[in-house]
One Martini backbone bead per residue (centre of mass of N, CA, C, O) as a GRO file, in nm:
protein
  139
    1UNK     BB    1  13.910  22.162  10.090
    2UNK     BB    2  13.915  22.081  10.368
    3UNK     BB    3  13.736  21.901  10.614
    4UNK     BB    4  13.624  21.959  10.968
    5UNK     BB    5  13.775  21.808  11.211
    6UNK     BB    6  13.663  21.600  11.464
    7UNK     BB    7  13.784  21.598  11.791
    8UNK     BB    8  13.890  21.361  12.017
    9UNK     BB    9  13.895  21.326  12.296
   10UNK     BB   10  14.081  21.281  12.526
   11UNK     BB   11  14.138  20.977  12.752
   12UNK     BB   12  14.210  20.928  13.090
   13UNK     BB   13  14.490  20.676  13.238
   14UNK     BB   14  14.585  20.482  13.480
   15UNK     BB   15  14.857  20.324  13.538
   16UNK     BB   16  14.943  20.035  13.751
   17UNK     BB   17  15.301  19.888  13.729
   18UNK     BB   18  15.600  19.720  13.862
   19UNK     BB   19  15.666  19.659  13.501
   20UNK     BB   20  15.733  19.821  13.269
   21UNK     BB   21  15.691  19.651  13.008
   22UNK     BB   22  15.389  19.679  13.067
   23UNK     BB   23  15.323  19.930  13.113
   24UNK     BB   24  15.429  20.059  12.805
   25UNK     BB   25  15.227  19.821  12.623
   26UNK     BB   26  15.010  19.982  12.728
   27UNK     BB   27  15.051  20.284  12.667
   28UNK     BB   28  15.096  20.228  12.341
   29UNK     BB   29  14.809  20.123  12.297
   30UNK     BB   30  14.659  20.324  12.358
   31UNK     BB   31  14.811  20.561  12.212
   32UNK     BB   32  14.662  20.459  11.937
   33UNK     BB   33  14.397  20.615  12.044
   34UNK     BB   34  14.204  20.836  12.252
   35UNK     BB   35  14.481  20.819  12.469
   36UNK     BB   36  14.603  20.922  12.786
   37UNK     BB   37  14.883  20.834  12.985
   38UNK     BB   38  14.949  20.751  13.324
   39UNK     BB   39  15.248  20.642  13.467
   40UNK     BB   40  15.288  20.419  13.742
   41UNK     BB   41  15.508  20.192  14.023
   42UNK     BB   42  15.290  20.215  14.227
   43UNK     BB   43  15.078  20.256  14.531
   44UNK     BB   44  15.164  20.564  14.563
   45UNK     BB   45  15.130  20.713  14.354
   46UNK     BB   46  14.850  20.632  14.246
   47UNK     BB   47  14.710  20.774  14.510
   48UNK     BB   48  14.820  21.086  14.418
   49UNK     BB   49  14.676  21.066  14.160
   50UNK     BB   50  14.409  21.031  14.255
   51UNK     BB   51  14.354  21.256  14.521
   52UNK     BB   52  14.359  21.419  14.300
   53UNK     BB   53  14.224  21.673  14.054
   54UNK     BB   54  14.280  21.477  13.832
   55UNK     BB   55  14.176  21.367  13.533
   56UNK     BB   56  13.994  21.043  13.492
   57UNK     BB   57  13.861  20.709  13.326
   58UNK     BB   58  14.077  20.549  13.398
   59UNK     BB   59  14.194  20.216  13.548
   60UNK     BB   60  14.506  20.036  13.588
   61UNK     BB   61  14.584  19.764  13.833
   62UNK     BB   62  14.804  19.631  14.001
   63UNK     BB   63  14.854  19.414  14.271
   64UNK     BB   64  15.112  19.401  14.272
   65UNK     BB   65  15.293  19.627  14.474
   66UNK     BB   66  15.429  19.823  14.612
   67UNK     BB   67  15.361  19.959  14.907
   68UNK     BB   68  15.116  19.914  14.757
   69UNK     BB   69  14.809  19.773  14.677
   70UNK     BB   70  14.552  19.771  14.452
   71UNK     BB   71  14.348  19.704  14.627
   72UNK     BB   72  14.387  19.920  14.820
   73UNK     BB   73  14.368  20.124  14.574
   74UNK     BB   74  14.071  20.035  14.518
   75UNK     BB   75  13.944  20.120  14.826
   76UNK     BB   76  14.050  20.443  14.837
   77UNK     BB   77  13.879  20.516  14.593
   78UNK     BB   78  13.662  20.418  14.630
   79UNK     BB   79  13.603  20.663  14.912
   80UNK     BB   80  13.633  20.860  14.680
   81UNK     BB   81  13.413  21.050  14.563
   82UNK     BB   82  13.596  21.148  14.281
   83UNK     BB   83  13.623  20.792  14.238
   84UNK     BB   84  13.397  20.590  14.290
   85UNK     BB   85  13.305  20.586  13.950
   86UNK     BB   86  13.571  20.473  13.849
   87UNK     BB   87  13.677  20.304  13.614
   88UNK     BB   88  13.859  19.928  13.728
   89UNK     BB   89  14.122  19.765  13.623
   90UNK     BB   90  14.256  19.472  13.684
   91UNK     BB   91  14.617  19.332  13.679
   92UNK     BB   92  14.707  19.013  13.718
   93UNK     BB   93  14.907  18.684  13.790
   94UNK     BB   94  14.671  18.653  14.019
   95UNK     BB   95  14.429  18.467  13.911
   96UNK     BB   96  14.265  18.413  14.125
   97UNK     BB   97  13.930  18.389  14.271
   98UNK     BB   98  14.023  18.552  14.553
   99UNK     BB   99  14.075  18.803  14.387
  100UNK     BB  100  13.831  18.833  14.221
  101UNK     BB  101  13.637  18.843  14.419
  102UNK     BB  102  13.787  19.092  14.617
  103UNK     BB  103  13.746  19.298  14.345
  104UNK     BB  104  13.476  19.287  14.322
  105UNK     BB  105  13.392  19.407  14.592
  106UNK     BB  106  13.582  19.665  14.570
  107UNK     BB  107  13.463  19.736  14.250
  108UNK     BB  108  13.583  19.624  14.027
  109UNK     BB  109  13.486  19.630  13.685
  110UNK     BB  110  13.787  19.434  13.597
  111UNK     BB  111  13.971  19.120  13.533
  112UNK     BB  112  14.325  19.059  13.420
  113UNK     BB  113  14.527  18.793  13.351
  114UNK     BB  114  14.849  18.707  13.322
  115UNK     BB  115  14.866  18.690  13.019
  116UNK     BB  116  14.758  18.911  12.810
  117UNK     BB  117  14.641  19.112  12.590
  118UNK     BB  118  14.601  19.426  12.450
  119UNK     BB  119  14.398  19.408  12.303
  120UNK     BB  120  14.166  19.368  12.462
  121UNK     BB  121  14.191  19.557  12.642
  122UNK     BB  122  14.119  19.782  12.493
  123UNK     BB  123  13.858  19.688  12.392
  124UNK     BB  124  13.758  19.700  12.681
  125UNK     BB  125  13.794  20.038  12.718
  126UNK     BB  126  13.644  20.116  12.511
  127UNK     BB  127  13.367  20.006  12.616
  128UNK     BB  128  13.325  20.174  12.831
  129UNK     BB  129  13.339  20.397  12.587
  130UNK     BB  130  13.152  20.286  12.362
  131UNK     BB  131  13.316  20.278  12.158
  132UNK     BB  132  13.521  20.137  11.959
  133UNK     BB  133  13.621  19.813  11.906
  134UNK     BB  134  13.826  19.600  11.875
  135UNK     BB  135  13.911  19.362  11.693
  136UNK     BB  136  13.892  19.045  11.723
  137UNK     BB  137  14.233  18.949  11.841
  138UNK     BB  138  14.546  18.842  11.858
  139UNK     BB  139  14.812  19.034  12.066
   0.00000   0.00000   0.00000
């Protein structure tokens, strides 16, 4: 008889980056843990996937994207009641202190610059919501 596994509610993720390769990479990576990914490519999709009442756990933000920027996706989404308080992550190649100090005032929770490890994202996700923790190591 095997014994019954307690499944772990999957965490969902909203990723916001208008360079495929990094969204997919980002979405493999979470998608090996206990989150379940919607990725979209710009700040207007971003802000659709946000404005609904559709359960997001955290969110992914590049700032340069078509559209909308991040920043802006990120200044809206503090403004929207039911997103308020949801941790948002920039991740971005603009790695100034300008940009950093910019969206750290307008909520966001943490800031990654491009090139970043995709384990350490993971990890700071995981951190985020208590959880294991990955082992740090590059990759």
């Amino acid at each position: 008889m095997s014994e019954p596994s307690v499944e772990t509610p999957l965490r969902r993720v909203l990723v916001a980056d208008d360079e495929p390769h990094i969204g997919r990479i980002i979405q493999l990576k979470l998608e090996q843990g206990p989150y379940q990914v919607t990725l979209v490519a710009d700040g207007r999709e971003a802000l659709d996937v946000l404005t609904s009442h559709e359960p997001i756990d955290v969110v992914l933000l590049d700032i340069m994207m078509p559209y909308v920027s991040g920043l802006e996706v990120l200044a809206e989404a503090r403004a929207m009641e039911h997103r308020r308080e949801t941790p948002v992550i920039i991740l971005t190649a603009k790695g100034q202190d300008a940009d950093r100090h910019q969206a750290l005032e307008l909520g966001a929770t943490d800031f990654f610059t491009k090139p970043f490890s995709p384990k350490k994202l993971l990890a700071r996700v995981d951190e985020l919501f208590g959880g294991p923790a990955t082992p740090p190591s590059e990759g």
